[in-house]
N, C-alpha and C positions, 0 to 999 in steps of 0.2 A: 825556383822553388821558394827560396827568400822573399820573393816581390809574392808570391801566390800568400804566401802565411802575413805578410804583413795587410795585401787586401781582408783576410779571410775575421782579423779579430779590428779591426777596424770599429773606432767609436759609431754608435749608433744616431747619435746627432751629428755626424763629419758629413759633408755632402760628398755625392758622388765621385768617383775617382775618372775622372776623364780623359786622362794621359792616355798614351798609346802604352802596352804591355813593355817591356823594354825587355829588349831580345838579349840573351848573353853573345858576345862577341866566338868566333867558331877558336880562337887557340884555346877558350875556358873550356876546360870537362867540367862534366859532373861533377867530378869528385872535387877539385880545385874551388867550386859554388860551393859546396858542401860547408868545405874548411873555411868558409867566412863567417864573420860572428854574426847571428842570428840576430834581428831587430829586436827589440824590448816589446814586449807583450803587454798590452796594458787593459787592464780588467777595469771595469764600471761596474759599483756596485749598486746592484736598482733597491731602490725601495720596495717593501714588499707587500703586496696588493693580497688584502684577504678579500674570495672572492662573496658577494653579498650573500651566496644561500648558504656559507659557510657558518652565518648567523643567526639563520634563519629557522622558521620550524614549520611543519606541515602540522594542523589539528583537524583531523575525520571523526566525527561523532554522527550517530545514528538517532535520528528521532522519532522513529518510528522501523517497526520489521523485525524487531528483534524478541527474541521470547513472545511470540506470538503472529500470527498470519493475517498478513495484510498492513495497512498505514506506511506503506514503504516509503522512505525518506532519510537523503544521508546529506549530511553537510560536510565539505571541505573549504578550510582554511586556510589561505596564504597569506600573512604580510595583511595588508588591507583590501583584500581579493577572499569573499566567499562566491561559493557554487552550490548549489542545490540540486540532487539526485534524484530526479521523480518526487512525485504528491499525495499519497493516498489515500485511501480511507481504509476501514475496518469495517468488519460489522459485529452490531454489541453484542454482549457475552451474556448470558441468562438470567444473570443479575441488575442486568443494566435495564431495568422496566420502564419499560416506554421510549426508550433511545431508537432514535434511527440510525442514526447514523455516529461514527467514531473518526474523530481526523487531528492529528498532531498536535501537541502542544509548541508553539512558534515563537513563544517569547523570549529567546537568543535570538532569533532572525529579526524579529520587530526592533529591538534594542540595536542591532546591527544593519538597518536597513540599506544607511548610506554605502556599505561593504558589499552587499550582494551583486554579483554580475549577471546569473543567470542561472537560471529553474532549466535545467537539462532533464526529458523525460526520454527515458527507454524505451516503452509502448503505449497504447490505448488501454489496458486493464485502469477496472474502477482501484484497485488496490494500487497501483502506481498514478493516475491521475485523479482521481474522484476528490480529494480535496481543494484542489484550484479554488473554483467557486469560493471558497473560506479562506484561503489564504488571501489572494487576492484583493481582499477587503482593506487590507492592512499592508499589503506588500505589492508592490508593481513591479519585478524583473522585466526584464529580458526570457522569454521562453523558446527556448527549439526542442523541437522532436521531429521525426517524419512526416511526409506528407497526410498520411491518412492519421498518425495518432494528433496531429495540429487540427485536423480535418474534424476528429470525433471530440477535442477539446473546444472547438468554435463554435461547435453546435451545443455543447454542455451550456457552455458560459453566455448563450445566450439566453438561456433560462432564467439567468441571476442579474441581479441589477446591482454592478460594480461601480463605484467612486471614481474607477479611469479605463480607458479603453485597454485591452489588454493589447502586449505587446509579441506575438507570435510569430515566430520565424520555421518555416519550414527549410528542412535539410533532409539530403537523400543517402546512406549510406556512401564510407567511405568521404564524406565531407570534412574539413576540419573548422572549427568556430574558433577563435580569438574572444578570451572572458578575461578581462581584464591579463593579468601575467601570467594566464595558464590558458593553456589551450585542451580544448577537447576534439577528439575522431569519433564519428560515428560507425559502429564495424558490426555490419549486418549478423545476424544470428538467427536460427529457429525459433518458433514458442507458437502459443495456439492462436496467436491473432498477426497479420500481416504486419510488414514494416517495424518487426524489432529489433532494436538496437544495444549493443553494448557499448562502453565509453570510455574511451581511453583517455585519462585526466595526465596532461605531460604538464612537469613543474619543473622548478631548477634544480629538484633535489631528485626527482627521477618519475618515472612513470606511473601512476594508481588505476589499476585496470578492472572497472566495475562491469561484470558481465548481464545486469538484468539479469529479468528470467529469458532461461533458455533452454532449449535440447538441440540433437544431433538429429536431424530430420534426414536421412541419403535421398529421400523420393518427397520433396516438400509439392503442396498444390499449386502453387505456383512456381514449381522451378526453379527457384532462388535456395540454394540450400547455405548453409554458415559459411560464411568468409574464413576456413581452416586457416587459407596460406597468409592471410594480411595478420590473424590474430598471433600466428608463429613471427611470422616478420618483428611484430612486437613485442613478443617473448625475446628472439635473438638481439633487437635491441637493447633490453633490459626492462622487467617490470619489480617496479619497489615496492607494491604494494597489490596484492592481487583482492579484491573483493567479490567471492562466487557467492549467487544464489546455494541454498541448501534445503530446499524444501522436499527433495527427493535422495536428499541424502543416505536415508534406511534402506533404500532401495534395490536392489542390485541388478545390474545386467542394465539393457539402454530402455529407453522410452519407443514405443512402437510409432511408428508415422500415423501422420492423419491420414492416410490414404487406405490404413485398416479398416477406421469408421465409415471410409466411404462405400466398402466393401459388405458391413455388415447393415448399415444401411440400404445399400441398392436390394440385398435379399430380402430387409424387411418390406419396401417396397411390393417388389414381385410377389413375394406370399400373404401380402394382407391386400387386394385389389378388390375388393368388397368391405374394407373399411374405411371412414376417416382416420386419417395417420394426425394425430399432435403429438408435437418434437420439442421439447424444454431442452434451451440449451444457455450457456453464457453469450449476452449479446456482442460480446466483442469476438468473438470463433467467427470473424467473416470466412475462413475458408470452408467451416463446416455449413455455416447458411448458403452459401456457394454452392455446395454438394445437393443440399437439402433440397432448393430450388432447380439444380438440374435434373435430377432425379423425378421431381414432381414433372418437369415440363415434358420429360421421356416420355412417361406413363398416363400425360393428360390430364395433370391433377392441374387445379388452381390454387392459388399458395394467397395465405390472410397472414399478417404480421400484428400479433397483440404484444404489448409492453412497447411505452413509449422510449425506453434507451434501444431496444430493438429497430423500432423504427427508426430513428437517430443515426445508429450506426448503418444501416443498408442504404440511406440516404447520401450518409458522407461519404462510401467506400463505392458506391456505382457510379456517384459524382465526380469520384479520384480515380476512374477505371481500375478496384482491384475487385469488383465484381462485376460480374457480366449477367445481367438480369434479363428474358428474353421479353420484346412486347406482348402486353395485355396478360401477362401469367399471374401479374402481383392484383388483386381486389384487396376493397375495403371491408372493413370486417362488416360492415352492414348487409350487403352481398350474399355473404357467405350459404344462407338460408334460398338463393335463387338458384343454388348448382346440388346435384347427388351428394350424399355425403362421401360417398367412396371416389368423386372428382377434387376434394379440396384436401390442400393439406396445413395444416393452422402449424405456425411458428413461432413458440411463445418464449417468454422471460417468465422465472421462476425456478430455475431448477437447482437454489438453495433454499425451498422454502419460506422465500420472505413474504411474510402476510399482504402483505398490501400487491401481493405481485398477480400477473395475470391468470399463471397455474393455480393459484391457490384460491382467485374466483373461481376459477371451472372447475376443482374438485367438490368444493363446498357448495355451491351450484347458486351461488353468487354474481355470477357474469349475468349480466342485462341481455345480451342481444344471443348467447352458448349456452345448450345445457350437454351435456355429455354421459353415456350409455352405453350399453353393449355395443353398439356398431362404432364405437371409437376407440383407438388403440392409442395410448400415451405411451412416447419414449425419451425417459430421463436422457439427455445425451450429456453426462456431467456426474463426476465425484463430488459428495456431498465434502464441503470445505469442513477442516474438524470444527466443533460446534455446531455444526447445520444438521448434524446428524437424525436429530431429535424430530426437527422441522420437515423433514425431506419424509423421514417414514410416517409423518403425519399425514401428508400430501397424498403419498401411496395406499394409506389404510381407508382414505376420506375416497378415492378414485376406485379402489376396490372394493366398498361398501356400496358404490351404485354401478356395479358389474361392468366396469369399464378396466379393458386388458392394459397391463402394465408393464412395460420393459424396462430395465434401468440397468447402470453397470454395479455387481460385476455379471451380473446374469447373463448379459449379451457383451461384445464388443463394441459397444452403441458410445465408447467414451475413450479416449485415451488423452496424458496428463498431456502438459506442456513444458515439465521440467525437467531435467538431467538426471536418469540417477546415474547410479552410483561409476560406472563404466564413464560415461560421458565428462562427470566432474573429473574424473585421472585425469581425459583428455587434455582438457583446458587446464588443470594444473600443467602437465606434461607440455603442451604449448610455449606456458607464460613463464614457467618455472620462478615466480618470485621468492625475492627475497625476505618478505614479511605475507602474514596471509592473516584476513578478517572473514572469517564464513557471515554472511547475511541472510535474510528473507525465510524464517524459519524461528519455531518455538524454539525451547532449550536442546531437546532430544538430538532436531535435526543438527542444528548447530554442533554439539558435541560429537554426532556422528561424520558430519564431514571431519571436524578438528582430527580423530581418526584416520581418515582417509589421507588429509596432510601429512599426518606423519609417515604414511604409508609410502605417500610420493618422495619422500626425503626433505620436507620441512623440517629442520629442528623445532621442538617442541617451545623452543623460549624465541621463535619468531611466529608461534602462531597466539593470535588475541581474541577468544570468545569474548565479545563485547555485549552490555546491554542499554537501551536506549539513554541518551543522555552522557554515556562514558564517553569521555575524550581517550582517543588515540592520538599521542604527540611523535612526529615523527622529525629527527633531524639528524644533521653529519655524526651525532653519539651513537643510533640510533634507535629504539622505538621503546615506548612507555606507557601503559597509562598516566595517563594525567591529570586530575579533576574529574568534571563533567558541566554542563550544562545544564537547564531546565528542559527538563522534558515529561512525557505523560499524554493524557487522553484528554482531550478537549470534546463534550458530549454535544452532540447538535439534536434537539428534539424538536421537532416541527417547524419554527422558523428562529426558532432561539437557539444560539452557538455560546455555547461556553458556561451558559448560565443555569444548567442543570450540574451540579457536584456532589461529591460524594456525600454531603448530608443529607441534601433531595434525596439521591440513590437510596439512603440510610431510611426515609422515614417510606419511601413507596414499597421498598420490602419489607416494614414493619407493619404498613397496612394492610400490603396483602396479604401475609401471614395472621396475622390478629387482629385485622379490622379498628373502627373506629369507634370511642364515644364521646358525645359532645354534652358535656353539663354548662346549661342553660338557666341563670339565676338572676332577678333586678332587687339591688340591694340599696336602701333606703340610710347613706353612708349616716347623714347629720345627725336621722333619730336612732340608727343603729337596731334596723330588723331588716328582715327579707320582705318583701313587697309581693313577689312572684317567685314561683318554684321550689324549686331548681325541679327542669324539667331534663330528662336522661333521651338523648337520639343515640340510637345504636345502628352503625355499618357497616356489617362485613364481619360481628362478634355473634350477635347470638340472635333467633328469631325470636323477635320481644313477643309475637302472640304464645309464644307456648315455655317464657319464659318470665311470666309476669312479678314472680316471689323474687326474684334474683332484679329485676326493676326499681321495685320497690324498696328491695335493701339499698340497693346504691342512691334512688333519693333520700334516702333516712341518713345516710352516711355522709352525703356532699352539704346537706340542711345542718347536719351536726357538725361538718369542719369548718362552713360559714359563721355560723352563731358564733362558733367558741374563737374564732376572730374577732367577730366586731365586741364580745363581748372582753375579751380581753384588751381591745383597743389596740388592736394591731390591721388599721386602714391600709395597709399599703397594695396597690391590686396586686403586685405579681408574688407576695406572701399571701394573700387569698387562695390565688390559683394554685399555688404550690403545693399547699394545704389538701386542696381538693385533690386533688391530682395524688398527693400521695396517701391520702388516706383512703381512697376509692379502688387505688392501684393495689394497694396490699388484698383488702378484701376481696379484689376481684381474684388475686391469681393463688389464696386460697380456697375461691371458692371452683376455681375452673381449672387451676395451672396454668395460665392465660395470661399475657402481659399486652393489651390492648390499646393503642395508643388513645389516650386522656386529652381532652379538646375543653378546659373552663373557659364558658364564657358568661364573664359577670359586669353587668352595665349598673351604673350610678344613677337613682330616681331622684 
């Protein structure tokens, strides 16, 4: 027993003890071994090792998704190791006049470029990846997503002419990636386009589990329903940080299956076999275009694909076998005029109303080679995103002004969402059970209503953080804080210019279109000090100058009178001229109209 305790505290630098055990002799008892004096026991005291993430901090900020739908993007921070959470874009707000497009502001990532490891995307939605293209300009990661959202971002970005070849890595569910000191899994999920992924971000401080968008699909179109038991696995692990979608958070009870839609499409089908069928939907719903096309080849139709991301996606996802397309079913939209109209069925892009989109030539009867009429039956297959609201019953009133039948949800069953409500989010808390919770992907409402719902599951309320874009969330062994923030915001992309439309462009195009334009037009003769010419008055978008010729005339009597009383006073300087004009033409006008029109001098030196 003595020789056992002297091997057992043994120095841990002493090398191996190699002797043979040495037996007690058979006249020792026990008890007589007992009565010997015990070896000295000798303690080494270790130095004591703090371990590195003991020092260390997590920073998660959101640059886009928050207080409002769409531009999804989140960053996390480790040490010298960033990650990037999806790309995406927005679409502008009703004030944003003439904006196409909305996509992050990036200037932390660009200042931090050397830090980044890798742009992780969840799926193919334009609102998780439609900013690429822009980013990419300035930023080269590392990107994975799945096969088919890699597939529909390859075919995006070759649209754009990038500075460096991008760098794409395709991963399959259940994969793990190495990003610098954190690793991500990719852990399949529901949602209304194939190949969506959640992401399990593991660090040394603990697990941050971003779930994408997602639902609870039991009967998905292909068969693959959410990885329940891998994302509990992760729960029973430990999750330190749980980040759920909440866009469906008001919601209550679960999200119905796609396989509803396919049901209340197959009856539209069968009851309209004497009309052309067009089908508005989101071109990333490959399961729904799936249906759409099976259905057509049942029934003998031929199927025409208008909107070029339409096409884009049915290309990359038959090419990835997640659609099965049968021969000779798909024609060109040229075609279409050589078959019955009740054999074809047209598959378009538009169904949030964007002007430029292919539904909104055929209601306004703007398509070149389509006009559309009674014998054609339009079905919205899509919830108008909030803000489209406007645009979408525009579409419907333009379709129903030239007697062409309209279905939309919630009229029919012809849509159902792709996100969690209220039931399904329990779930995934109930899985993950974290210990801090960030709700994302949602205005303020939703957000506030999940934070509810966390409490509900037993979050305490001082571990849940409603965040808004640019807030830094600091997480460490004290832990969790706001902490600062970042830059962040709306970078406005207008026609092939990114960034260079702001808020005072914004500022003067809603000044114009509310109160138009006038441009005063004067050639001033500085040295001898008269007017040479003018001042001639252009008005656009203020008042019709034929039937407003007294109201003309005042204002050149008035721009001739703030001219003179310049040069006459000796006050040459041009942009005291303009000012002059401008303010004294401004007053007159908006007691004569209540009108505040934006003033345009333009005085040239003879």
């Amino acid at each position: 027993m003595a020789e056992n305790q002297k091997k057992e505290y043994k120095a841990p630098s002493a090398k191996p003890n190699k002797r043979k055990k040495k037996v007690l002799p058979k006249a020792e008892t026990a008890a007589t071994a007992a009565a010997k004096p015990k070896p000295r026991r000798h303690y080494y005291k270790k130095k004591k090792k703090v371990a590195p993430e003991l020092n260390t901090k997590i920073r998660i900020a959101s640059l886009g998704g928050l207080h409002e739908i769409g531009k999804n993007m989140t960053m996390i921070e480790y040490e010298d190791d960033i990650i990037i959470i999806d790309c995406g874009i927005a679409f502008p707000d009703e004030d944003m006049l003439g904006i196409d497009l909305v996509t992050p502001d990036i200037t932390y990532l660009e200042k931090n470029a050397d830090k980044i490891r890798a742009i992780l995307l969840t799926h193919g939605h334009e609102d998780h990846i439609g900013s690429l293209p822009y980013v990419l300009r300035t930023i080269n990661p590392d990107i994975y997503g799945t096969k088919l959202t890699v597939g529909i971002v390859e075919r995006k970005l070759e649209e754009h002419r990038l500075p460096e070849k991008p760098k794409l890595h395709a991963v399959e569910a259940g994969d793990t990636v190495k990003v610098g000191a954190l690793t991500a899994e990719f852990v399949r999920v529901n949602h209304s386009i194939a190949d969506a992924c959640a992401i399990a971000i593991r660090t040394p401080l603990g697990t941050i589990f971003h779930t994408g968008d997602f639902k609870l699909d039991m009967t998905p179109i292909d068969g693959k329903m959410m990885d329940i038991t891998r994302i509990g696995e992760i729960g029973n692990e430990g999750v330190l940080l749980l980040m759920c979608e909440s866009t469906n958070a008001e919601r209550p009870g679960f999200t119905p299956s796609e396989k509803k839609v396919g049901k209340s499409l197959a009856d539209i089908f069968l009851k309209n076999e004497d009309k052309r069928i067009v089908i508005a939907t989101f071109s990333s719903n490959v399961h729904r275009v799936q249906q759409i096309i099976s259905l057509s080849a049942e029934h003998g139709r031929k199927v025409a694909v208008l909107g070029r991301s339409m096409v884009n996606i049915i290309e990359a996802a038959s090419a990835l076998g997640y659609m099965t397309v049968p021969d000779g079913i798909l024609i060109d939209i040229k075609e279409v005029n050589r078959y019955p109209e009740n054999k074809v069925t047209l598959v378009t892009t538009g169904s949030q109303g964007e002007p430029m989109s292919a539904l909104y030539r055929l209601a306004f009867g703007a398509h070149d080679r389509i006009t559309l009429g009674q014998r054609d039956l339009v079905v919205i297959s899509a919830t108008a995103i909030p803000g489209n609201e406007k645009s979408v019953g525009k579409i419907i009133n333009a379709l129903i002004a030239n007697n062409v039948s309209v279905m939309h949800d919630p009229e029919t069953d012809v849509h159902v969402s792709g996100h969690a409500c209220r039931e399904e989010l329990k779930l995934m808390h109930a899985l993950t059970r974290p210990k801090y919770f960030m709700p994302v992907h949602g205005e303020l409402r939703h957000l506030d209503a999940h934070r509810h719902l966390a409490l509900e599951m037993g979050t305490p309320d001082e571990n849940i953080f409603v965040s808004d874009i640019g807030k830094v969330l600091e997480i460490d062994r004290h832990g969790a804080r706001f902490n600062g923030s970042v830059p962040a915001g709306k970078v406005l992309i207008d026609g092939i210019g990114v960034g260079d439309v702001g808020s005072i462009v914004l500022r003067d195009r809603k000044h114009l279109s509310q109160d138009g334009l006038i441009v005063v037009v004067a050639a001033v003769d500085l040295t001898d000090g008269y007017v040479v010419s003018g001042p001639d008055i252009i008005s656009r978008g203020f008042v019709y100058v034929r039937e407003s010729e007294e109201l003309m005339d005042e204002m050149r009597k008035i721009s001739l009178d703030a001219i003179e009383k310049c040069i006459t006073s000796r006050r040459m300087d041009w942009a005291e001229i303009k000012n002059t004009v401008r303010d004294a033409l401004g007053k007159h006008i908006y007691q004569k109209t209540h009108r505040k029109p934006m003033i345009l001098p333009v005085i040239m030196n003879i």
